[in-house]
N, C-alpha and C positions, 0 to 999 in steps of 0.2 A: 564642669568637667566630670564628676561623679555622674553627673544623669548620661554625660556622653558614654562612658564607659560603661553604663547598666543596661543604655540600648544597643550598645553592639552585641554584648553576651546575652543578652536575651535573644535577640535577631538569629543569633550565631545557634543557640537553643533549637529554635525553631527551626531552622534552615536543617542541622545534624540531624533532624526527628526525620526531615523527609527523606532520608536514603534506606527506609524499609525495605524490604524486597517486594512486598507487594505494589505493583502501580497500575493505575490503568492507561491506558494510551487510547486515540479515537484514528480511525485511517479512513480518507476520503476520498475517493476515486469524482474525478469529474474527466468527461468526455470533452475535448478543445477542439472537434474536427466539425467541420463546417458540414451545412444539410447535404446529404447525399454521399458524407464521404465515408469515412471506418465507424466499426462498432464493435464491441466489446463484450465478450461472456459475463456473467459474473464475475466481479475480481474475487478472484481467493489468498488470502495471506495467511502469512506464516511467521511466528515469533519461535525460535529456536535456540539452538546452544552454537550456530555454524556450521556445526559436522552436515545436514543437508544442504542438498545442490538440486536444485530445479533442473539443470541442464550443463551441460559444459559445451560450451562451444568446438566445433571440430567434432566433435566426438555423434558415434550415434545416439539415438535417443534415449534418456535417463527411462526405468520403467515408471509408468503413471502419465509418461507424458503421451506418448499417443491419442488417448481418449481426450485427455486436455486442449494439444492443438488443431486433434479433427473434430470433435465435437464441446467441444467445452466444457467437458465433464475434468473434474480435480479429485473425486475420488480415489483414484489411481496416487497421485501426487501425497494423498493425505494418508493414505493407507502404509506410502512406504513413510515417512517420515515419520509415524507413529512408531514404524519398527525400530528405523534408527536411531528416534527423538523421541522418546517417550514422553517425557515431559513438555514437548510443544505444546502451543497454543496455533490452533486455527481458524480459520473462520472465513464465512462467504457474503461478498455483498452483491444482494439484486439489485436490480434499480426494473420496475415495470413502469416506463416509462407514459405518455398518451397514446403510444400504438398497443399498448396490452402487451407488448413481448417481452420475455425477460432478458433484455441485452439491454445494455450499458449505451444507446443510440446520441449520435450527437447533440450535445448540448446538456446531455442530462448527468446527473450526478448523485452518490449517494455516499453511507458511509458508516462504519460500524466503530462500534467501543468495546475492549477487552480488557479484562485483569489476568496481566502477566507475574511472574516470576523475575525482577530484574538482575536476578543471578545464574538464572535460568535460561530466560527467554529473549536475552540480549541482542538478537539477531534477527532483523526484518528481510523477509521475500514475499513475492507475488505471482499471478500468473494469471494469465485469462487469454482467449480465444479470438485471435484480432479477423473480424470479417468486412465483405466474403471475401474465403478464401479455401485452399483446400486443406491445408496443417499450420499457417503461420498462426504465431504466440507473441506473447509480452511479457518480459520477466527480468531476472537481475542474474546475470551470469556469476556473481558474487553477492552474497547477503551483507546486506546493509549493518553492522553495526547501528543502536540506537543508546543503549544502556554501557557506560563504560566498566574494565575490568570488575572496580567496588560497588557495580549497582548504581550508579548517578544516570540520570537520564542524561542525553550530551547536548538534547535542546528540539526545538522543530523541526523537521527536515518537509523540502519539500521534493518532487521528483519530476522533472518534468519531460516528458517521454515522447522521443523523436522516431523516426526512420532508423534511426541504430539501438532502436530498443524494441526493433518489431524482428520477431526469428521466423525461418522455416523449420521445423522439424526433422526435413528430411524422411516422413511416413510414407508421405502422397504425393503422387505426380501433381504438378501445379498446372491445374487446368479449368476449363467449365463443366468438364463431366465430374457428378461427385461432389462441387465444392460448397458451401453451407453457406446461406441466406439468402440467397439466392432462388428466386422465382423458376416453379420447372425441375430442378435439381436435388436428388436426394442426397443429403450429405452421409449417408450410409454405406452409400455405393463411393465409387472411384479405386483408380488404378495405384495398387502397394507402390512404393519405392525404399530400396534399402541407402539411404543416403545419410547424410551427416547433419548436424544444426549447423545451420549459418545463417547469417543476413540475409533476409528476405529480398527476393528480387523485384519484386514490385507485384500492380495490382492491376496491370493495364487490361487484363485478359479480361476481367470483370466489369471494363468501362460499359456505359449504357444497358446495364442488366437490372431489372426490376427486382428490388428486393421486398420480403416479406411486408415492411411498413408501408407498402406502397409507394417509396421513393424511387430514385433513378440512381446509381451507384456513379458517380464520377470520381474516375482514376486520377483527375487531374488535382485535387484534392489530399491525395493519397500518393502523391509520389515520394516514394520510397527511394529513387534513385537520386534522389536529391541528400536522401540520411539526414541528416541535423538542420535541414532546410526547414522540415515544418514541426511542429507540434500537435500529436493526436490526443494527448493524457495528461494529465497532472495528478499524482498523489500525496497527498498531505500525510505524515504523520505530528500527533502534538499529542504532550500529557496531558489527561485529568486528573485537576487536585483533587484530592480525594477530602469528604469534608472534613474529617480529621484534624487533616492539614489546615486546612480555613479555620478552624476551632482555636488550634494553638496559634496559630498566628496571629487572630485576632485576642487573644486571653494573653500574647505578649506585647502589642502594642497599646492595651488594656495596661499592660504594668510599667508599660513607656512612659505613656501619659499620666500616669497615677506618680510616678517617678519625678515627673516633669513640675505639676501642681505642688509635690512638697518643696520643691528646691526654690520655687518660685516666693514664698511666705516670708512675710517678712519678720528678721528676729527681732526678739525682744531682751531687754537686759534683763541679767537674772537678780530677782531680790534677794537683797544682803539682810 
């Protein structure tokens, strides 16, 4: 009974040590759309305090996003939420797949690690450059809670990203003059639009168009008009224990076991 009650409070020890403020977290971007269908800018994430917004639906474009959904550039993105969010954390994942390019192309996958603030840095976003196309994105119209109120991580989350997780901008006309990955086409050029973020209309305009990797772009693949019908993305987020952590935890099951060996001994009467 004593050895029960020494490994609870030691466990309990250990477990109380990991709600430090520092953690690291790892975030994995994989591509789930079949050869020839969507492809992806680098992802860029964001661990913040909430106060930033990628975007708000209806509304026209947040500033940063521009360059983000016509070109895949997040500079803009990171620039303002450095203003708002000082204390963020951000960061970019490539993935330079077998074609040489730096886009996120199906089937491939990559993935970065960070040390946050979990008093801080409570709050996960994303964003990247879903092609071809001429401004549509991918992002969280609401940031993700990961870290609760006290700093606790809330566990793995994973995300797995449909047809209602792909935006238009509302920057650029949705056409084939202009739009990026596309064979022939400058994504520099095309025609402004003053519109709103909404749900992407789809990608039919781009069926059978030669894209940079040398593949053939099927819209069929990439129907968007279907919304939660298919899956292009999956992102992972999950903690890394930090070795710390592995240290006491192992130095309390070290005192489990050591706990365990004495109770087990057998007594002996005491000489009179």
């Amino acid at each position: 009974m004593k050895t029960g009650w020494l490994c609870t409070a030691v466990m309990l020890m250990a477990l109380g040590t990991g709600a430090a403020e520092a953690a690291q977290v790892k975030v994995t971007i994989q591509n789930l759309s079949a050869t020839g269908g969507l492809n992806l800018s680098p992802l860029w994430v964001s661990f913040g305090n909430g106060t930033f917004d990628v975007f708000n639906a209806g509304a026209a474009a947040t500033p940063g996003l521009k360059p983000l959904a016509e070109l895949g550039d997040p500079s803009g993105l990171a620039a303002r939420q450095a203003t708002t969010d000082p204390g963020a954390v951000t960061g970019l994942i490539p993935v330079v797949g077998s074609s040489g390019l730096a886009q996120i192309e199906p089937g491939e996958s990559g993935s970065i690690t960070l040390t946050l603030n979990s008093a801080t840095n409570r709050f996960f976003n994303f964003a990247a450059m879903v092609v071809p196309s001429n401004d549509a994105f991918t992002s969280l119209d609401n940031a993700l809670a990961i870290f609760d109120s006290a700093g606790h991580f809330l566990g793995d989350k994973t995300l797995t990203l449909t047809g209602n997780d792909i935006w238009d901008a509302g920057t650029e006309a949705d056409q084939l003059f202009g739009s990026a990955f596309i064979v022939g086409q400058n994504a520099m050029l095309g025609d402004a639009e003053a519109g709103n973020v909404m749900l992407h209309p789809g990608f039919g305009t781009f069926d059978g168009q030669t894209e940079p990797n040398g593949r053939t772009f099927n819209a069929a693949d990439a129907n968007v008009g279907a919304r939660g019908g298919f899956s292009f993305a999956r992102i992972t987020i999950s903690e890394v224990p930090e070795p710390s952590s592995w240290l006491l935890m192992l130095a309390a099951l070290g005192v489990v076991f050591g706990a365990s060996r004495i109770s087990r001994r057998p007594r002996t009467a005491n000489a009179v």
